[in-house]
C-alpha positions in Angstrom: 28.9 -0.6 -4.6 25.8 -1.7 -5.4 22.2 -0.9 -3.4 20.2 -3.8 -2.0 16.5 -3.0 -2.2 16.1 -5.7 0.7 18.3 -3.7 2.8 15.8 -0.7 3.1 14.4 -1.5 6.9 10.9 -0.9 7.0 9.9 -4.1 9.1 9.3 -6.1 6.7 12.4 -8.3 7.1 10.6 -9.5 10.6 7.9 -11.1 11.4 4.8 -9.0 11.0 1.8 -8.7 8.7 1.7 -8.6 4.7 -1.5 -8.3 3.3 -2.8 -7.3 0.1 -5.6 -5.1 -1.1 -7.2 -3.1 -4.1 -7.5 0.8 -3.4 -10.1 2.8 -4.6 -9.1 6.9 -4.7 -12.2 9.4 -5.4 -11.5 11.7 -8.0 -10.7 14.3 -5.3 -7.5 12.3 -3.7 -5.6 11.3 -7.3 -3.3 14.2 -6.8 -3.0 13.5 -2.8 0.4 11.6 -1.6 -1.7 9.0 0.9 0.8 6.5 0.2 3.8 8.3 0.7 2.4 9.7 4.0 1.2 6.1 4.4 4.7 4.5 4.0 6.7 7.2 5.7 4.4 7.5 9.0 3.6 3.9 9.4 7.3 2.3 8.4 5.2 0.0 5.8 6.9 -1.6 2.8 4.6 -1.4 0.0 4.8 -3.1 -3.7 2.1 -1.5 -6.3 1.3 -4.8 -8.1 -1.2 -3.0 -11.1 -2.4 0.2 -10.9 -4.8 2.4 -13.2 -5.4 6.4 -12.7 -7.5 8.3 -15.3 -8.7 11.7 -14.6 -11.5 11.1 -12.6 -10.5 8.0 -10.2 -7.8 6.1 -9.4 -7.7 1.9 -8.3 -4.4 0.1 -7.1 -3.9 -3.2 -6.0 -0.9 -2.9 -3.4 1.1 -5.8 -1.4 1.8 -4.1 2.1 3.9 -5.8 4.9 5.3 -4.5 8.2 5.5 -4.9 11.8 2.3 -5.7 13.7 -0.4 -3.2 13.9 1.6 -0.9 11.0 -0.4 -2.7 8.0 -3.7 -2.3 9.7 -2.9 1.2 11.0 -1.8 2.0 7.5 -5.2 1.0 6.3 -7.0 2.8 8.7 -5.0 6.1 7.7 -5.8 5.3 3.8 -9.7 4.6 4.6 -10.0 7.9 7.1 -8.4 10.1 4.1 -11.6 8.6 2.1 -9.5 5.5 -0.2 -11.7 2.6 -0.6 -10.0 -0.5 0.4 -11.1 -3.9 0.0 -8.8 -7.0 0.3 -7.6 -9.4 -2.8 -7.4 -13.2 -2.1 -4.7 -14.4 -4.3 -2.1 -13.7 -6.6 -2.7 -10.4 -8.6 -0.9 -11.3 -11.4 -1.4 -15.1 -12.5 -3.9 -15.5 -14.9 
C-alpha cells in the first residue's frame, strides 16, 4: 500500500491561506527547529522551495498554506524567535 503525501491533513486541503516567503535565520537559530515547532504547533503544510545554510546564517524560501490565521500565526511565531521574514511575489523557481 502505498502513502499519499496529499493525504497528510494539515489544512491545507481546505480553503485557507498559502503564502510564500524568504526566511532569514541569524547565525544563533541555524541549529534551532523553528520550523518543526512551526509546522507541529500551527498544523501548517510547508514546502522548502531553495534553501542555503552555511555556518554563520541560514535563508529559505518556503511555500506555507493552512487554515486561516495558521500561516500568519506561523509567521508571527518564526519572526518572535528572531527569523527574518519577508514575502516573495512569484514563482521561486522559473527563471
Amino acid at each position: 500500500m502505498s502513502h499519499d503525501p496529499g493525504a497528510d491533513n494539515c489544512g491545507a486541503d481546505r480553503p485557507g491561506e498559502r503564502r510564500i516567503v524568504r526566511l532569514q535565520y541569524p547565525e544563533g537559530l541555524i541549529r534551532e527547529p523553528l520550523l518543526s515547532r512551526m509546522i507541529l504547533r500551527f498544523r501548517i503544510l510547508a514546502n522548502i522551495r531553495r534553501a542555503r545554510v552555511t555556518e554563520t546564517a541560514g535563508e529559505m524560501v518556503l511555500e506555507m498554506s493552512g487554515e486561516p490565521g495558521a500561516v500568519e500565526s506561523g509567521i508571527r511565531y518564526l519572526q518572535d524567535a528572531g527569523v527574518i521574514v519577508e514575502p516573495v511575489l512569484g514563482d521561486v523557481l522559473s527563471p
